[in-house]
N, C-alpha and C positions, 0 to 999 in steps of 0.2 A: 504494500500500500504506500503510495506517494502524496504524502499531505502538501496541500500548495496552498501560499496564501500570496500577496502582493501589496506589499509594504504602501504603494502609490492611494490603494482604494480607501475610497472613503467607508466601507463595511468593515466593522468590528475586525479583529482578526478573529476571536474566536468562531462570529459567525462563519470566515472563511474558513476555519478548520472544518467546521461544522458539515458548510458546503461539500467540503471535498468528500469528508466522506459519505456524503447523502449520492452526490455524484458515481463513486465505487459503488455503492449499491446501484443505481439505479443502469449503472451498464454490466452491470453482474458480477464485477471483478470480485466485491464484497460478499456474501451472501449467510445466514444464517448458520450460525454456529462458529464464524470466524471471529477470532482474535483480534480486536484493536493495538496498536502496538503500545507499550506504559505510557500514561502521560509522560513522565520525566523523560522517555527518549524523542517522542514527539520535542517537545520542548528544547531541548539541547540540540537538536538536526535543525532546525527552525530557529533558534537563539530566540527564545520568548519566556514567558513565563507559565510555568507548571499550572498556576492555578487558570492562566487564558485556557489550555489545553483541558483541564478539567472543567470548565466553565461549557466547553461545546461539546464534550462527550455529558453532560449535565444534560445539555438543551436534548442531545438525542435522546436520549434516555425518556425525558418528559413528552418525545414525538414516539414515542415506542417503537423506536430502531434500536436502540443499545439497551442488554441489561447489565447493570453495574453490578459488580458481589465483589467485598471485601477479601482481598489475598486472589481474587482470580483476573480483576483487571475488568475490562470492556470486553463485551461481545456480542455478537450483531445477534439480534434476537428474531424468532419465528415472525412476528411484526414487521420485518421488513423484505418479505419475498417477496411480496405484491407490488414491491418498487420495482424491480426489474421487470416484471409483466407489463408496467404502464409505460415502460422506455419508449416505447413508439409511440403512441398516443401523448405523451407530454411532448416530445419532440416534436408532433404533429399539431398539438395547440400553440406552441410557443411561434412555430413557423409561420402557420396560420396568422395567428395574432403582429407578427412583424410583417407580413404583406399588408395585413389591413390599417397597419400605422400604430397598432396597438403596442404603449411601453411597457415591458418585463414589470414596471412599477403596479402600472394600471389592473396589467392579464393576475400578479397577483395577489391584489388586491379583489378583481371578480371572482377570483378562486377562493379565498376565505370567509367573501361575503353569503355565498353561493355553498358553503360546505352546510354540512347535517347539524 
């Protein structure tokens, strides 16, 4: 797993942690039952701090992609198969959505308005 974030953005880094690895899941690389790598290594390969790194394995956790357990670390949880099912259909609305002039901000922001 390759954690990417980019120092430039104006998004959190931890949400970019966060992203990347929403991303791994959702092209399969990640998939349920794997190992996140320790925060502390995240952190040290990235030169950040430990707690940014547990802050966005926090956030997945609370999206029921990661379950956290004391002494075993992060791991991608049953909760998150169905990310890689929807690869082609998010990639198809976000597509969609930038033809029609629609900003990544806007599309999700209709997606939360519009959830259950």
């Amino acid at each position: 797993m390759l954690v990417r974030i980019d120092a430039d953005s104006a998004a959190a880094i931890f949400d970019q942690v966060a992203a990347s690895v929403r991303a791994d899941i959702l092209s399969g690389r990640l998939g349920p039952g794997d190992r996140l790598p320790a925060a502390r290594e995240v952190a040290d390969a990235l030169d950040i701090n430990v707690h940014t790194v547990l802050h966005a394995y926090q956030q997945l956790r609370d999206e029921g992609l990661v379950d956290l357990r004391r002494g075993r670390g992060a791991v991608i949880s049953r909760g998150a198969a169905p990310l890689a099912e929807l690869a082609d259909d998010v990639r198809a609305l976000v597509a969609r959505a930038a033809a029609l002039g629609v900003s990544p901000t806007t599309l999700a922001s209709l997606v939360k308005e519009n959830a259950p």
